[in-house]
N, C-alpha and C positions, 0 to 999 in steps of 0.2 A: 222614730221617724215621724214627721208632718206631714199632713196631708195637701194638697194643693186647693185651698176653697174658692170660691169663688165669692166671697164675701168684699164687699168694699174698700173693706182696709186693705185686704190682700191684695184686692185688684186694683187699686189705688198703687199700690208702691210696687208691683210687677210690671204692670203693664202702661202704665201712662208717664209720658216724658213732659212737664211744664203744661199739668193738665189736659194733656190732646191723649186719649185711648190710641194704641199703637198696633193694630195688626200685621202680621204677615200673611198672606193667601198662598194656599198651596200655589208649588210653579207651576206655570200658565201650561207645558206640555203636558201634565199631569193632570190638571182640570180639565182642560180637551181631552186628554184620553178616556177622563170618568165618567164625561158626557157621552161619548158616544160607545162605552166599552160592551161588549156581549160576554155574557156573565160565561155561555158556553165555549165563545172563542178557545184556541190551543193559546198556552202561555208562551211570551215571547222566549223563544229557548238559543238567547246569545251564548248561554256556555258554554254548549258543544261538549263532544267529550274528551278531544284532547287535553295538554297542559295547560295552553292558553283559550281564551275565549274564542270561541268561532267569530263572532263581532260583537262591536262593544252595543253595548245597551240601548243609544240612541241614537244610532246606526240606519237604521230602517225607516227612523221616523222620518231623518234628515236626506238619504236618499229617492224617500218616495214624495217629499215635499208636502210633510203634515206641519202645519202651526206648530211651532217650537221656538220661534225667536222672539221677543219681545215686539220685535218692530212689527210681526206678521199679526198681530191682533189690533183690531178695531171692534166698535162700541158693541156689534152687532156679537163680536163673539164671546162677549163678559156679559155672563149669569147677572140678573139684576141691575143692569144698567137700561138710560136711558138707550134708544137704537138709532137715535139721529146721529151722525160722528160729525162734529166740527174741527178745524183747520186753524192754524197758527203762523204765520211767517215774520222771523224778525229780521226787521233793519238792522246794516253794520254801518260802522264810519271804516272808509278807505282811505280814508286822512287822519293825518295829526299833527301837521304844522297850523292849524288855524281852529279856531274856536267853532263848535257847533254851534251851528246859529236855526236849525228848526228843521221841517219838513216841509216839503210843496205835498201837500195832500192833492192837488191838482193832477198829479202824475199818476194817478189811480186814473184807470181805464174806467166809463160811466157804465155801473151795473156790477162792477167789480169792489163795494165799497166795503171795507170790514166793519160789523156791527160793533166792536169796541176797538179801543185803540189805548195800550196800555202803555207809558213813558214813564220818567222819572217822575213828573208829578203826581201821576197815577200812586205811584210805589209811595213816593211819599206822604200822600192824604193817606193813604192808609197804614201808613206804620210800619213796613214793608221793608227790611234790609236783610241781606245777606248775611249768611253764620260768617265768623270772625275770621274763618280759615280761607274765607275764598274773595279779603277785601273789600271795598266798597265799589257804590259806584254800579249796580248791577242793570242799573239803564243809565247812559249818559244823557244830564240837565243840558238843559240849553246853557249857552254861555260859558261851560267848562268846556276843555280842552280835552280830549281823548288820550286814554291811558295806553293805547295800544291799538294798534291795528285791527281793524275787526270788532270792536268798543261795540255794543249793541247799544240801540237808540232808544228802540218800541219793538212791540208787540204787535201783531194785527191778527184780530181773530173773524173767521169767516163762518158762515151759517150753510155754506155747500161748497162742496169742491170745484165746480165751477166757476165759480168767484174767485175762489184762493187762488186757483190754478193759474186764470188770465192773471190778475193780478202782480202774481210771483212773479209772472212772464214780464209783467210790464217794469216791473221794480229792480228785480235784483241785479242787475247788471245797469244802470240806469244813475248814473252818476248826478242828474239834476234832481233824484227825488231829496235826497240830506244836502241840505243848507250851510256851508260855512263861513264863517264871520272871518273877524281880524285875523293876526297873524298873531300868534302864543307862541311860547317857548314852552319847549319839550317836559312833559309831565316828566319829574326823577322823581326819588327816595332813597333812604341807605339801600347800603347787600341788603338781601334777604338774610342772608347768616355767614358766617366766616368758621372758620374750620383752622387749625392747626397742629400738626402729629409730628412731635419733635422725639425721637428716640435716641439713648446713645445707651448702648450694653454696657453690662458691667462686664467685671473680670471675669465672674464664672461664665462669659458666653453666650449663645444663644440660648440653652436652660437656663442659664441663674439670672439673679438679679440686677434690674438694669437699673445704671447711675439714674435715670429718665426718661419715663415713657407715659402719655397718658394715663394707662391702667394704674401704672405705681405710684403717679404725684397726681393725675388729674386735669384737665382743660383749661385754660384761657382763651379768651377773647380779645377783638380791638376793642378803639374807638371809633367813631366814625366820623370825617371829614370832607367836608362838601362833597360828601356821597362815594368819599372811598375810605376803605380800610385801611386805620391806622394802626400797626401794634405797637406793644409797648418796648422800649429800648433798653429800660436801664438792667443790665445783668449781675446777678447776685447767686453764688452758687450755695449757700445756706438762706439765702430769700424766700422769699414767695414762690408760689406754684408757676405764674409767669416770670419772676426774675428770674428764679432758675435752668424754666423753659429756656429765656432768649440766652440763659452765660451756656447751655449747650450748645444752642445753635449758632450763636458764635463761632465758638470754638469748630465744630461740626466744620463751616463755611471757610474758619481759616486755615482748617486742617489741609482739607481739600485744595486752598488754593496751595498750599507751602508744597505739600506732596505732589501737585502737577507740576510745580514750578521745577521740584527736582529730580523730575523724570520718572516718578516710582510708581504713579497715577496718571494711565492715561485715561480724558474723558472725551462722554461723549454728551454736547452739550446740543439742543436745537429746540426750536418750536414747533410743537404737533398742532392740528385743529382738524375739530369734527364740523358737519356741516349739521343743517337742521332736519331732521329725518320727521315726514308723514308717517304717522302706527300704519296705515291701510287695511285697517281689520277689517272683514269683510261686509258686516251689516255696520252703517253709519248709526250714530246714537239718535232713537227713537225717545217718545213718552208717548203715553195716552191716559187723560184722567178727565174726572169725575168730579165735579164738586158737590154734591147730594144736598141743598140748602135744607130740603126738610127732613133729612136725617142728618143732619151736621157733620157727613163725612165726607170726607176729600179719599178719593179712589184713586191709584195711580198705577201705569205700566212701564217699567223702569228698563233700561237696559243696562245693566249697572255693575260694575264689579266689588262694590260695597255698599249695596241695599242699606246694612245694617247702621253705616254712621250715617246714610240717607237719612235714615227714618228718624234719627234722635235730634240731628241740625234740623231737620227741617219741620219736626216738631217745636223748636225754639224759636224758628225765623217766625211761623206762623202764630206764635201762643204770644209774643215779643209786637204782633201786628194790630188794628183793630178787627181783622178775622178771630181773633179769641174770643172764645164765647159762640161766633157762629161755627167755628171747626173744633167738634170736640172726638170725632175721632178720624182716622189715619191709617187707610188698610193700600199697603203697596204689594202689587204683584208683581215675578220677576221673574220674566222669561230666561230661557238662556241663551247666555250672551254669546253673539255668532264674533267671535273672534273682539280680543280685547288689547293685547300685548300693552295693558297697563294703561292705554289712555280713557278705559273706562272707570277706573278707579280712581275716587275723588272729582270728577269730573264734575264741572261748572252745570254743564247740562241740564241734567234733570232738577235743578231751581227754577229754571225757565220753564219747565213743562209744568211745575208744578204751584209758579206763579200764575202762568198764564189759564190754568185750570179754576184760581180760584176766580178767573173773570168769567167764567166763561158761560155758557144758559146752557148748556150742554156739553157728551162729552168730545174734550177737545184733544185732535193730536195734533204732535212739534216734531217735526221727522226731519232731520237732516237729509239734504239730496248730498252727490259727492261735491259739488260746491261749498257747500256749507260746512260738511266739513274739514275740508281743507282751513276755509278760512276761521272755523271757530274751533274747532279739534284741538286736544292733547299734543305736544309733540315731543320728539328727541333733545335734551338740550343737547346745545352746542357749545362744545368747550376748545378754550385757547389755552396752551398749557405750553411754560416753558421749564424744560427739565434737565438734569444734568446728573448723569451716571458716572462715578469712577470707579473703576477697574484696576487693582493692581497688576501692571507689567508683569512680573516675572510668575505667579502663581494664576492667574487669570481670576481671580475672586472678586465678588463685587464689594466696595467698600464703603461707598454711599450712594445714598441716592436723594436728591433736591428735585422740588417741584412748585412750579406756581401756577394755580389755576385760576383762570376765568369762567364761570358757568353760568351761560346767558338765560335766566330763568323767564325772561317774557314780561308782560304786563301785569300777571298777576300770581302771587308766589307759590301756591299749589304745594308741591312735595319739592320743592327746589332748595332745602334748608339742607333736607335728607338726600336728596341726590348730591349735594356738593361732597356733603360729607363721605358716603357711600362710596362716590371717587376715589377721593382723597385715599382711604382706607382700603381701594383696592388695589392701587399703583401698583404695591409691589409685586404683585402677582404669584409666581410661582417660587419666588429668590427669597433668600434671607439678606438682608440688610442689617450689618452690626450699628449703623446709624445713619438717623434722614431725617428731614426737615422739608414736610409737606403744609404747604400754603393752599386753602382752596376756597374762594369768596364767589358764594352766589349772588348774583345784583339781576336788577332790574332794567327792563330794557322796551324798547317801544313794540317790539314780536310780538307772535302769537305766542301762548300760555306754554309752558313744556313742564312735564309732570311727572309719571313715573313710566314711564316706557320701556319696553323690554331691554333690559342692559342695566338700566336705573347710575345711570353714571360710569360702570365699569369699563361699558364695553368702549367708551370712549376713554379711558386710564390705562387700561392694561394692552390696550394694542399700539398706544405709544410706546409702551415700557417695550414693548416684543420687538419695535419697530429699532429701539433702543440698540436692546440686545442684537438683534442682527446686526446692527452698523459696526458697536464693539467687536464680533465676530469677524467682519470684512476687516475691520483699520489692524486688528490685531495679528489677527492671519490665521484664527483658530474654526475650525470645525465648528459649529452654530450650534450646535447638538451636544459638542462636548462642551463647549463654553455654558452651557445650558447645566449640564450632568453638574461640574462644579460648584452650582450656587445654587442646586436646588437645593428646595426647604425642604425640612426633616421635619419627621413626628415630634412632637413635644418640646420644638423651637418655639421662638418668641415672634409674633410678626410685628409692623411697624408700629402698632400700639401697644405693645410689651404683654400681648395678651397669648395664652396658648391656647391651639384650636383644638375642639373638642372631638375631633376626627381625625384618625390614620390618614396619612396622605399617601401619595404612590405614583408620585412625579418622576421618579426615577425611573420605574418600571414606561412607563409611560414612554419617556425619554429612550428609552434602550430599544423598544417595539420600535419604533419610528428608525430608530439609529438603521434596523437591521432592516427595513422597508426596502424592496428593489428600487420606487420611486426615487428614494435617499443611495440608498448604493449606488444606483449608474445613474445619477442624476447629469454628472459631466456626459457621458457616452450617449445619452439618450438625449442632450443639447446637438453632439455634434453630427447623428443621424437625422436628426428631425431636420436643422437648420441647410444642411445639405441636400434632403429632397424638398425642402420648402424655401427655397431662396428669397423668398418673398416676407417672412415673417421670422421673428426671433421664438425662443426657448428658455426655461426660464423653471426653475423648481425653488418652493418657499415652504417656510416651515414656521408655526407660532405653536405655542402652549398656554393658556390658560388656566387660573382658577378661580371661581364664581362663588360668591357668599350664598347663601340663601337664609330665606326669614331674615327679621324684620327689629330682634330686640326683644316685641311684645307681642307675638306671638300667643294666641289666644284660642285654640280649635274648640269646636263642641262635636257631640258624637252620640248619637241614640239606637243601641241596634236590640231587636224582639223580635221573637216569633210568636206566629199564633199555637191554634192546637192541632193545626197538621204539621207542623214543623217548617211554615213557610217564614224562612228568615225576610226581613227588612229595614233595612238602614235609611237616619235621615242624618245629612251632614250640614254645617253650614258654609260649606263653601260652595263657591258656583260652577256652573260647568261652562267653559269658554272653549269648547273644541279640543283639551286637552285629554278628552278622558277620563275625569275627573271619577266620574258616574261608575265606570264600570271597573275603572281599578280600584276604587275602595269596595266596591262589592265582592271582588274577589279577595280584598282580606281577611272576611271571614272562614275561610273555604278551613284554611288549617286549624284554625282553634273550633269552630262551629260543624266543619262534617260538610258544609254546601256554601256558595256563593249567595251573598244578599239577592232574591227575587226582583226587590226594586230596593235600589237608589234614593232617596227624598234629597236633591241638590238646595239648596239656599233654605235650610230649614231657619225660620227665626223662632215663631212662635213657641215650640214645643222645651225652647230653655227655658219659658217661664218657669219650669217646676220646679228648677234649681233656684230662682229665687237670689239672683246673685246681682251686685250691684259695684259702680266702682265709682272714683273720684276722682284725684290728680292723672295728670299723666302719668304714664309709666315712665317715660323719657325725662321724665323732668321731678317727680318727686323724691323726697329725700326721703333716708332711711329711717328717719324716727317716722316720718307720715307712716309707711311704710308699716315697721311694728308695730307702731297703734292700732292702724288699721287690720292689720293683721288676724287681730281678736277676735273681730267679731268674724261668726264662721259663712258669711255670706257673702264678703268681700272679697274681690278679686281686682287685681290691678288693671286688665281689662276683661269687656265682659263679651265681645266678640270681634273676630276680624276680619279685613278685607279679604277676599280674593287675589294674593298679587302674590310678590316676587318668589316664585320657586315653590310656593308654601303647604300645597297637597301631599306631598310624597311624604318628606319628612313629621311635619306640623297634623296635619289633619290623619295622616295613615297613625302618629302616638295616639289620639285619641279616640280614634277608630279601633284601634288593637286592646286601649287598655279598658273598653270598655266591653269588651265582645269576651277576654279573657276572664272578668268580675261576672258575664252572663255564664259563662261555662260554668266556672267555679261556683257559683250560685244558685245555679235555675239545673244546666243537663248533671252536673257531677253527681247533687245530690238524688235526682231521679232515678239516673244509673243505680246508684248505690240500692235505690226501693227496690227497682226491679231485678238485680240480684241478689238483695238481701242480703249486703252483705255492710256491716259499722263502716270498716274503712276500704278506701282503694287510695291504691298508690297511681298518681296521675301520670308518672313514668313509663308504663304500665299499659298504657290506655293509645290506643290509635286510631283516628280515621278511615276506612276505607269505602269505598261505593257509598257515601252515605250514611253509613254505619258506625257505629260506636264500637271498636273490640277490645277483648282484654281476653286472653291465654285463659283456658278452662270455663268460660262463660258464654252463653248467646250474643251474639250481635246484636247492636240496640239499633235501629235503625233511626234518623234523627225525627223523625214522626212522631213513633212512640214515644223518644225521652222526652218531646216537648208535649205532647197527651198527657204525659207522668205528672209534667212539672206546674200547669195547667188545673189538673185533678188534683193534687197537693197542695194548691198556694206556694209552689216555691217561684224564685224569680224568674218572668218571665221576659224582659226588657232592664237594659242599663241604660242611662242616660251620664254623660260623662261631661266634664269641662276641663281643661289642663293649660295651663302657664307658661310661657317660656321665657327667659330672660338669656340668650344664650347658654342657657341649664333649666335641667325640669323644676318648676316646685313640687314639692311634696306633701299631700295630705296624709294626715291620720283617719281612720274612718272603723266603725265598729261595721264587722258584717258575720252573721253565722255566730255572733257571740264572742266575735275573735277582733282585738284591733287588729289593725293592718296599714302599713306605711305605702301609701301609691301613688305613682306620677300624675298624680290631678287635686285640683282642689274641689272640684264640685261636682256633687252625685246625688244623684236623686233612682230610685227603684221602681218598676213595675210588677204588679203579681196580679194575673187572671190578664184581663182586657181584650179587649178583641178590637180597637181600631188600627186599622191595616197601617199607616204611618202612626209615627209618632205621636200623642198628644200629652200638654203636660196634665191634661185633668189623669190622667190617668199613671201618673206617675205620683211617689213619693219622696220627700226633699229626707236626705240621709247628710245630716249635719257631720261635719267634719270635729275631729274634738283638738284636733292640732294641723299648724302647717307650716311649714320653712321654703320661704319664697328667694328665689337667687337676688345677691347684694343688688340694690341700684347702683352700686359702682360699677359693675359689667357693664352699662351702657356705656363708661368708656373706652370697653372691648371694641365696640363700633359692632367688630364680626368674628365669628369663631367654626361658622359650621361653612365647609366648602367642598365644593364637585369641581374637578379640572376635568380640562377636552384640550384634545390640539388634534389641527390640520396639517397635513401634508399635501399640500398642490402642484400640480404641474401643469404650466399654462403656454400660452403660445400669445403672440402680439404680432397684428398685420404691421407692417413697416411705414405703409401707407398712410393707413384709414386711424393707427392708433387702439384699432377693435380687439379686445381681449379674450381668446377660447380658452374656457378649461378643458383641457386632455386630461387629468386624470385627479380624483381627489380621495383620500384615505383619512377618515377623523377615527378618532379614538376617546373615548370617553368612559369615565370610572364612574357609577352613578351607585355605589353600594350594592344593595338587594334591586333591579326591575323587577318592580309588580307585576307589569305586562309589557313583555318584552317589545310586542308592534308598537305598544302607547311612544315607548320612548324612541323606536328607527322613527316614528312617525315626527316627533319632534326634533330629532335630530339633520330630519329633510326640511322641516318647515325652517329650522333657524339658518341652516346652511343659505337656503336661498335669502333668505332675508340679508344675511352678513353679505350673501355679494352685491346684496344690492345697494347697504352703504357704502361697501368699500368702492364698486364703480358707478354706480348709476343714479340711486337717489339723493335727490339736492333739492332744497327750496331757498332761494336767494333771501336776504335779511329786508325785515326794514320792508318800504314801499312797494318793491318789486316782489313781495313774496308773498306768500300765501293769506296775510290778513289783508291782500287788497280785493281775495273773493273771483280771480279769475282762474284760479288753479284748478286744473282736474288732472283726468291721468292719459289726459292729450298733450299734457305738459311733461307732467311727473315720471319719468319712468321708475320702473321697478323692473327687477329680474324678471325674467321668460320664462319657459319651459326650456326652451334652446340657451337659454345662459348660463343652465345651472348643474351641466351636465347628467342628465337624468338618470342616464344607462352606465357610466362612469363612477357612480357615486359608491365608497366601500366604509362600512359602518364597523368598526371595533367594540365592543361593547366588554369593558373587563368583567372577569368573571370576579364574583365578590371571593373574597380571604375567607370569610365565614358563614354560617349562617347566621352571625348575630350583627353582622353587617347591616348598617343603617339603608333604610331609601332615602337616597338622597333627591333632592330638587334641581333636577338639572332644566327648566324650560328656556331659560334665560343664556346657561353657559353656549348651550350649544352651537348659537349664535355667533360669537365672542371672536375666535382664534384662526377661523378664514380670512380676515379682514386683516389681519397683520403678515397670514402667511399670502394671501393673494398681493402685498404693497411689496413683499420679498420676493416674491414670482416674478413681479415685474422688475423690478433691480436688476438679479438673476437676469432676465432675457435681456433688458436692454442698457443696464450701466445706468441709468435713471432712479434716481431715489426721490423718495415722495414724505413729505410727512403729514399731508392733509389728502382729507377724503371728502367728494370722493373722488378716486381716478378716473375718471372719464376717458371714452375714444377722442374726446375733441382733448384733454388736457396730454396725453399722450400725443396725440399727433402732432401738435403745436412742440411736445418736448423732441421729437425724435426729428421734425423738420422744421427746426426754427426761422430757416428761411422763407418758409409758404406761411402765407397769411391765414 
């Protein structure tokens, strides 16, 4: 083992990206607590002694209203900062038919004047551009045309809030302060990216071998022609990876048509569209930073759900500028993020907080009001998809399925490469398809920016498909539920990219609970009671099923858990806490292998991986397999070296590296202690159990976890694992010496602690335990797309005034398989939050495209509506939660599914009550009343 120095060299290639020193600062709730903690205070005691936690960890902070959100800190409440707080406000363009032609700086109120004034020229004397992910352009020049709605101009920095304040007042809304010129034609560019998933099964079926499936031949792409997607035509079935692709899709398309024509295949053919959906997460994206000129450090307060590629871009933007050389290091703090659903990740944002910082003579914050961000926010894309199902007649089987998608990615490309795709590969949902031919081209559009927002493509995919299915159901004359039982997917089937998912499924079972629902049984009886004392409104019961990918491909968790020498455990993770939980379900996964729940939590840990000493290169999504085995070699590379906060990725993702490193602390630090304190060579770990606290084993004293970690402590045995683990839709595997013994383990990077006493993590006190082998899953799985899946479905029962077009639910029953819950309230709790969200796509929220929408800066939520209390049947609502098949039962990542399968069964609800079919969301009271009274205006 090495020791972690602090020597040059070392800290040279850990901790600095393109020369700029990189810190992470403990999170900002943690800092406050350290500041004001009472050494005698009682300890916060969220476990309780039930099964589950009495409340989750940062519970108390959040109901009594202590500083915990990023947004809630200013200058005054950062250790070391200057204490004056300066202000920020940028200009947008509400246009984009004409050229930007300047500012009337006249329109500033006199006494309201910002001390600097930061534009494109600014950015450019100084060297100043955006990382390559988030395109150019990041203040529009004079004389260019605007990329999009909402295009930012300038910067204005103020020296007192009441400057900013009047100011903002006088500006934002102020259509004469930006200048425009001529008339331009519309900024384009190609897709962002194109996508195509052409399958056709072989003989053995849905197990065996398919004639063609991305997994077994591989991807192509178009061309591109004045700005659309062209593919390639010419078919060749010993050809190329594309010639062979288009002679199946061919064939595929002409199958389909010969089989409709002779009555054996009936389809179901139409256009779905999503609208463009606001996140509404509940704190708007904040910054607040620091430029330190005479200690050359840039200080920043992030709200972010990936701090961590934060910090290495904008290391580059900066080191790339003439601030290199004044900025030599880069310490961001990260509060936690009050509600994220994905538009905090990746997010434009904090460039602008952290450009505008380096103008600034103090520290300056950039705080979104809900104007702002409406018009400069994350948003839903919205997808136009035309698809076509056929269904064998006589056996009701699905036989294929076609798709063409449009996914309106915005002004600038963000994760819209991945969400097209992401779509594309979720289409099929719950079904097996013997073969399909999915089109799905993300392009550019004059919108606000749309990113990875909760659903990440699916939930606009798969509740077409559901919507599908239903219609097949009605034209055919079958049972919705049985047409469903038919075509559900099996274990160890192939889905539409000939990939098998690495998870048990249990859609049937699923399918068969709902069959046996009273809602579903007297669904007719309970139309014609209701409809008869309500003469006034229709009846109406729907039903969808979904299932959700989670993780990401490159998957990357880190994981640090140690006790001191009273046996007080504590974990530090790198992911963040967004309201989900995060905090207090991984601290309960010590409880079974360690004897007690983690004390504290450490959320958004960056700094403490140094010790691992681990570094990466290529993408993971893009580099090939020889990069790959080269790299391989050496034992400190990793294909990445940490990841976001987003799709699904705690339960599954961060709970393997949390468990397998808490498992190497047992094995390591308490087993061998145990062993001293009863003297005995071996114990069978079989043997050995938990209770109160205590370590037992038949014939021996209880170890209480105090003493073993005094033991291990007084020993030099391990007292802290530090862990890193890989995923490519499958674990890598390292080899690693430990106790004098190799060992093969789902991680590749470990570093040891013995003795220490800093309450969280740190890497000086860790040591790097070089791996001596590792086998990392093929880079061909990236054309798995997705393998790891959680289904949900709803059962609704709705009511439609006749009138008004106004939708009540009366009754809603979801059902969800999520593996192992950690904590069982964590997940009703997400299962309430997605529900209300799914209704609010499906009826209520909208922002018009283009001019009238949200990049013209008038939107707020006098406009916007969202679900209610009263919309979302509060007291109605019944949660299924399957009991897992085993203990070895995964957790799965259900934040996102939960969302998903209201939204197809409330469009089936309404059919159901009123003979009205829908394929776009969302349904509105005004789109309904206009359908059921065509003749009223």
């Amino acid at each position: 083992m090495e020791g972690f120095r602090q020597d040059r060299r070392n800290f040279v290639k850990l901790c600095t990206v393109a020369g700029i020193t990189i810190f992470a600062a403990p999170a900002l709730w943690q800092l406050g607590r350290a500041g004001q903690a009472d050494k005698n205070a009682e300890p916060l005691r969220w476990r309780g002694e039930g099964a589950d936690p009495a409340f989750r960890i940062d519970g108390l902070a959040k109901v009594t209203g202590d500083k915990i959100f990023g947004r809630d800190f200013r200058a005054v409440d950062m250790p070391g900062w200057l204490k004056q707080q300066h202000y920020a406000f940028i200009l947008r363009c509400n246009r984009v038919e004409r050229q930007f032609a300047g500012i009337d700086w006249a329109q500033l109120p006199e006494g309201a004047e910002p001390y600097a004034r930061v534009t494109a020229q600014t950015l450019a004397e100084n060297g100043i551009e955006l990382p390559a992910f988030y395109g150019d352009a990041m203040l529009l020049a004079e004389g260019k045309s605007p990329h999009y709605y909402g295009h930012a101009v300038a910067i204005l920095l103020f020296d007192d809030f009441d400057k900013y304040a009047t100011a903002k007042q006088a500006l934002q809304f102020n259509d004469a302060v930006i200048q425009y010129g001529e008339k331009a034609p519309a900024y384009r560019r190609d897709p962002y990216a194109s996508w195509r998933i052409i399958r056709q099964q072989g003989e053995g079926g849905p197990t065996g071998e398919d004639l063609y499936s991305p997994l077994h031949d591989g991807l192509f792409f178009p061309q591109y022609r004045d700005r659309k997607a062209e593919w390639p035509t010419h078919a060749d079935q010993a050809g190329s990876v594309s010639e062979r692709g288009i002679y199946y899709a061919d064939r595929i398309r002409q199958r389909i048509e010969r089989e409709a024509a002779d009555g054996n295949w009936h389809l179901v053919e139409g256009d779905y569209s999503t609208q463009i959906v606001e996140p509404m997460m509940m704190e708007p994206e904040a910054s607040n930073g620091w430029f330190d000129s005479d200690g050359k450090t840039l200080h920043l307060v992030l709200t972010s759900q990936s701090p961590q590629d934060f910090q290495e871009m904008a290391a580059h933007m900066i080191a790339g500028s003439r601030f290199a050389g004044r900025v030599e290091n880069l310490v961001v703090h990260s509060g936690f993020v009050g509600g994220g659903f994905g538009a905090k990740d990746h997010s434009i944002f904090p460039y602008y907080g952290a450009v505008a910082a380096l103008f600034a003579t103090a520290p300056l914050r950039l705080a979104n009001n809900r104007f702002e961000q409406f018009q400069a926010g994350l948003k839903r894309h919205p997808f136009k998809m035309h698809n076509t199902l056929a269904v064998d007649r006589k056996s009701g089987k699905f036989q294929a399925l076609l798709a063409d998608m449009q996914v309106d990615g915005g002004g600038r490309q963000n994760f819209s490469p991945s969400v097209a795709m992401v779509g594309a590969s979720a289409i099929q949902g719950i079904y097996y398809f013997p073969r399909n031919d999915i089109i799905s081209v993300a392009r550019q559009s004059m919108n606000v920016d749309s990113g990875s927002m909760r659903g990440y493509g699916t939930l606009q995919t798969m509740n077409a498909t559901e919507m599908m299915v239903n219609r097949a159901a009605h034209e055919l004359g079958l049972d919705p539920i049985e047409l469903r039982l038919r075509n559900a997917f099996e274990t160890g089937w192939r889905n539409t990219q000939g990939a098998i998912p690495r998870v048990g499924v249990r859609y049937r079972e699923m399918l068969e609970r709902a069959r046996a629902h009273p809602i579903w049984q007297e669904r007719a009886e309970r139309k014609r009671i209701f409809e008869q004392q309500h003469p006034d409104r229709f009846f109406g019961t729907g039903y969808a099923i979904v299932t959700k990918d989670y993780g990401t491909g490159g998957a990357a968790p880190s994981a640090a858990v140690q006790f001191d020498r009273e046996g007080r455990l504590s974990l530090g993770i790198g992911f963040m806490e967004m309201g989900t939980g995060t905090q207090t379900s991984q601290a309960m996964l010590l409880e079974d292998i360690l004897g007690a729940p983690a004390a504290e939590c450490h959320v958004a840990e960056m700094d403490a991986w140094q010790a691992m000493r681990q570094f990466q290169t290529e993408s993971p999504y893009t580099m090939s397999q020889a990069h790959q085995d080269k790299m391989a070699a050496d034992p400190l590379w990793t294909p990445v070296v940490a990841m976001a906060s987003s799709a699904s990725m705690s339960a599954y993702f961060q709970s393997h590296v949390t468990l397998q490193a808490a498992q190497i602390l047992f094995e390591q630090g308490l087993l061998p202690a145990a062993r001293q304190l009863w003297q005995l060579q071996q114990v069978d770990p079989q043997k050995l159990q938990w209770r109160n606290g205590a370590l037992e084993m038949a014939g021996q004293p209880s170890l209480p976890l105090a003493r073993l970690a005094a033991e291990a402590h007084r020993s030099g045995l391990v007292t802290g694992v530090m862990a890193h683990a890989f995923n490519r839709w499958d674990w890598a595997e390292g080899t690693f010496e430990l106790g004098g013994d190799k060992q093969v383990l789902m991680i590749d990077g470990l570093a040891l602690r013995r003795g220490g006493t800093a309450e969280r993590p740190r890497a000086k006190e860790y040591q790097l335990v070089k791996r001596s082998a590792v086998h990392y899953p093929p880079t061909d799985l990236n054309n798995a797309m997705v393998t790891y899946y959680a289904p949900c479905a709803a059962l609704v029962e709705v009511a439609v005034h006749k009138g008004t077009g106004a939708v009540e639910i009366l009754g809603l029953q979801n059902y969800l398989e999520c593996g192992r819950p950690i904590v069982r309230q964590l997940v009703e709790g997400q299962i309430e939050g997605g529900v209300a969200m799914g209704i609010g796509h499906a009826l209520y929220e909208y922002l018009p495209a283009l001019a009238a929408g949200a990049g013209n800066g008038t939107w707020n939520l006098n406009r916007y509506q969202v679900a209610l209390a009263g919309d979302v049947c509060v007291w109605k609502q019944q949660h299924e939660i399957l009991a897992p098949e085993s203990d070895g039962d995964p957790h799965k990542g259900i934040a996102e599914v939960v969302m998903i399968p209201i939204v197809a069964a409330l469009v089936e609800a309404i059919f159901q009550a009123t003979g009205k079919r829908f394929n776009d969301t969302p349904i509105s009271p005004e789109t309904l009343r206009r359908a059921l009274n065509p003749e009223v205006l």
